[in-house]
N, C-alpha and C positions, 0 to 999 in steps of 0.2 A: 504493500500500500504506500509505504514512502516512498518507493523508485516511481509508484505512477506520479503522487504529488509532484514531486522532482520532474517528473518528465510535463506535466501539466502546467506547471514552470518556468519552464525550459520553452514552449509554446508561444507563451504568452511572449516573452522576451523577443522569440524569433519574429513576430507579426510587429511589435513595436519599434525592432531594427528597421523589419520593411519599411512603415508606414512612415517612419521618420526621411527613410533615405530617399523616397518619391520626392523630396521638396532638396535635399543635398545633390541629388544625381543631376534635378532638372537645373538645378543654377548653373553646373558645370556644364552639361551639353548646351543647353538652351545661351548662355553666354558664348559662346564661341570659344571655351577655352581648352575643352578637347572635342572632338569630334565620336560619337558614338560608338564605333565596332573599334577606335581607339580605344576609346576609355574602357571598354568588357576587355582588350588584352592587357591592360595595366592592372584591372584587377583580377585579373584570372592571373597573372603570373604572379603580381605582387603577392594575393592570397596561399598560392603555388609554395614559395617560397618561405609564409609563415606559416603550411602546414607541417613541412618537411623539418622546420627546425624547432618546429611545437612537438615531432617523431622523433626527436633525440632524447625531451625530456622525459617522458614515457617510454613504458614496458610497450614494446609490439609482438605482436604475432605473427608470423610468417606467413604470406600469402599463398594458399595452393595455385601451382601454375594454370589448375585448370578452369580458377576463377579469373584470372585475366582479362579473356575475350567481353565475360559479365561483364569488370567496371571499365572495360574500353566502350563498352553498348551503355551504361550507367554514365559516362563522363561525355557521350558523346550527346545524353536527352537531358541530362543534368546540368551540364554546365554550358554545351559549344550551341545546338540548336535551340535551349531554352533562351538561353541571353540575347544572341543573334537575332532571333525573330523577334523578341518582343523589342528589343531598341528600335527596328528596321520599322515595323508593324507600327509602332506609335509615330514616325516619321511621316506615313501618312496618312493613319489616322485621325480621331480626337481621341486625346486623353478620354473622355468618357465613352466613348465605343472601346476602348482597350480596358476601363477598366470593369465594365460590364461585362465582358468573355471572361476576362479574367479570373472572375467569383463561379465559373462553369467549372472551375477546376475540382471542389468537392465531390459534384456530382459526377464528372465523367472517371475520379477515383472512387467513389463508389460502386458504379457498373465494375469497373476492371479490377476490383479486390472480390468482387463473387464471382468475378468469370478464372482469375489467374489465382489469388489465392486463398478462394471458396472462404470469404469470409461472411458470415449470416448477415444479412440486409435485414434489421429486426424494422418491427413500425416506427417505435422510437428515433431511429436512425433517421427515417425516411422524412419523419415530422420536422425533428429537429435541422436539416439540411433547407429544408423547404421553407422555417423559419427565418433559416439562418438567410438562403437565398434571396427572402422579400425582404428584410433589411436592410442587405447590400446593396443590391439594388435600388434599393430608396435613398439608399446614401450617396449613390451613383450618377443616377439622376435629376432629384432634385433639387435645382436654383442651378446646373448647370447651362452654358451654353452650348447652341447646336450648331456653331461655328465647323466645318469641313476641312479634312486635310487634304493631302494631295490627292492620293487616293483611296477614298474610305473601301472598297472590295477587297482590294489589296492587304491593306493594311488591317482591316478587319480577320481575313483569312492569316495573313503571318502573325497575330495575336493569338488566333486561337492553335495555330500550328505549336505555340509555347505552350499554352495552356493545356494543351496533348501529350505536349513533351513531358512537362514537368509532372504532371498525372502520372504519366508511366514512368520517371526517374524515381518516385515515392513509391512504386509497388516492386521496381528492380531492389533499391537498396533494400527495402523490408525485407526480403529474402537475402540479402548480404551481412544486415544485423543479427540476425537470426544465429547467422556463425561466426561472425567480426565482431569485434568494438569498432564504433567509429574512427577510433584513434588511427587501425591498422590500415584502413583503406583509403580513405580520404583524401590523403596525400596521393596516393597513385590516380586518385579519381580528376583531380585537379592539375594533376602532370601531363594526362592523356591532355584533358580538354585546352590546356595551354596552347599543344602542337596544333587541336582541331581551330581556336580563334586566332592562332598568329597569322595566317596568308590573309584574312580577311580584315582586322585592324591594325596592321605592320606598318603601312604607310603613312595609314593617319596619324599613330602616336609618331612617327616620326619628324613631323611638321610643325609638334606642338614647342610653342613657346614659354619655356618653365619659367624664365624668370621674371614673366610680366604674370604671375599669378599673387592676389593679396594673400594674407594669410587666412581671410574667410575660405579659399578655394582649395588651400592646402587641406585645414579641417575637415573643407566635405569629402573630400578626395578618401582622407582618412580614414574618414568615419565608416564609406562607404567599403570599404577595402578590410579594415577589420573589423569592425561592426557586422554591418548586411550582407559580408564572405563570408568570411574566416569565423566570427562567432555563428552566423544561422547555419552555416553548412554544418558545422561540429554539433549545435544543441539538434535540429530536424532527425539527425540519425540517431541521437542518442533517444531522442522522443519514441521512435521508431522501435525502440528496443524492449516498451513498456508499453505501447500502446496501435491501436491495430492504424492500418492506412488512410482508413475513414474518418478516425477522429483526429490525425494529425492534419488532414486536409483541410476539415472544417474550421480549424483555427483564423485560415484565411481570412476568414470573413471580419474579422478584426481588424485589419488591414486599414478599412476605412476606416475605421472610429479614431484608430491612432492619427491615423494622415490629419485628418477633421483636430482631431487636440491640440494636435501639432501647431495647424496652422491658426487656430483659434491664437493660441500663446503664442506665435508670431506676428498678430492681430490682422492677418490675410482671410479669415473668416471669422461667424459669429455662429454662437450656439442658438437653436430656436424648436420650438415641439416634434414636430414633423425629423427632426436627426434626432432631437432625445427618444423617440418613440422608435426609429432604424434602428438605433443603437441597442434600445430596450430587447426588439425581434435578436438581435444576434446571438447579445448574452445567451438570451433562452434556447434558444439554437443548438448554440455550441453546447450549451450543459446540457441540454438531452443526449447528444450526440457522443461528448465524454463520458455522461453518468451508465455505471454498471449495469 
């Protein structure tokens, strides 16, 4: 019972890294100061680099050779086509068409944990997802603008192509925690996907201009990197290890209420019934969906 709480946690944490880093990532890209499939190889290697030297300070386990191929399939949904399509995807989308696919993520790891690993879809489950679903969404949509990107089809489909991805990078590691700590694999999962995002942002960080960055940019950069990497990659599998694929999914949904605090305390929004009441659906949501 205390590894779940710990992993319940550990959850919470991961969604409020995200929800924070939505407003850090958009200063950097959206400012001109790195360019997007740039900025995913600065923090895929950067992260790379602090998992590897995070594997020195722990005990590991030996990886069997003939899991390899797994977290090269794992590092290639996890890391290289998750990140990829959603930066590309929001380029020509709107933010709120990406982040409406995006909350499909519980539900399409739902279907795929009764199909791959026969996990019982109780009614509870089903309630609680569907709750959780209509708050999102209400956080999603409303008082947004319906301002167009370049290409909303486009961009629509490479959002959900993430939101597919990462569905199924949650139901690959499930079965990697199963016989790993996160500790053991992690680092190799983040090595592969280094190789898979460098041809595609190689150039663009190469163009960047580090010393006209203030020190606000340095922090997001930072925070982004170990914050929204390195810590939600390490807590997501540890959650993994305690608790089934359905209920680490549903956490998402938090996602907005954090971003919404966030920017509330930055004074870029205002709290009002219609979000207290989004927010109200989530809570309920997720605790059906966690509870026993």
């Amino acid at each position: 019972m205390k590894n779940r709480y710990a992993a319940l946690v550990a959850l919470v944490l991961v969604q409020l890294f995200y929800g924070v880093t939505f407003t850090f990532a958009n200063d950097v890209i959206v400012g001109g100061h790195i360019m997007p499939f740039g900025f995913i190889v600065l923090r895929v290697v950067c992260a790379t680099v602090l998992f590897w030297g995070f594997s020195l300070l722990v005990p590991a386990k030996k990886i069997d050779r003939k899991d390899f191929p797994k977290l090269f399939i794992a590092a290639f949904f996890g890391v290289a086509l998750n990140m990829l399509t959603f930066f590309k995807g929001l380029q020509y989308t709107t933010p709120i068409n990406g982040s409406v696919i995006m909350i499909t993520v519980p539900i399409i790891v739902l279907i795929l944990s009764a199909i791959i690993l026969k996990e019982k879809i109780t009614k509870l489950k089903v309630i609680g997802v569907g709750l959780g679903l209509s708050g999102a969404l209400v956080l999603s949509l409303y008082g947004q603008t319906s301002a167009n990107g370049g290409n909303i089809l486009l961009g629509n489909l490479l959002v959900f192509v993430n939101a597919a991805s990462y569905s199924y990078y949650l139901i690959l590691i499930k079965k990697l925690t199963a016989k790993y700590h996160p500790y053991d694999f992690i680092k190799w999962l983040f090595l592969f996907g280094s190789f898979m995002v460098l041809p595609f942002g190689y150039q663009e960080l190469s163009v960047v201009q580090w010393n006209d960055f203030p020190s606000y940019i340095w922090f997001s950069i930072g925070f982004v990197i170990v914050f929204a990497t390195f810590g939600t990659y390490l807590l997501n599998p540890l959650a993994l290890k305690n608790l089934k694929a359905t209920t680490v999914s549903t956490f998402l949904y938090l996602q907005p209420i954090f971003a919404g605090l966030f920017a509330i305390a930055m004074g870029s929004d205002q709290l009002d019934l219609v979000k207290g009441l989004a927010a109200l659906l989530i809570f309920i949501g997720v605790y059906l969906v966690s509870k026993k």
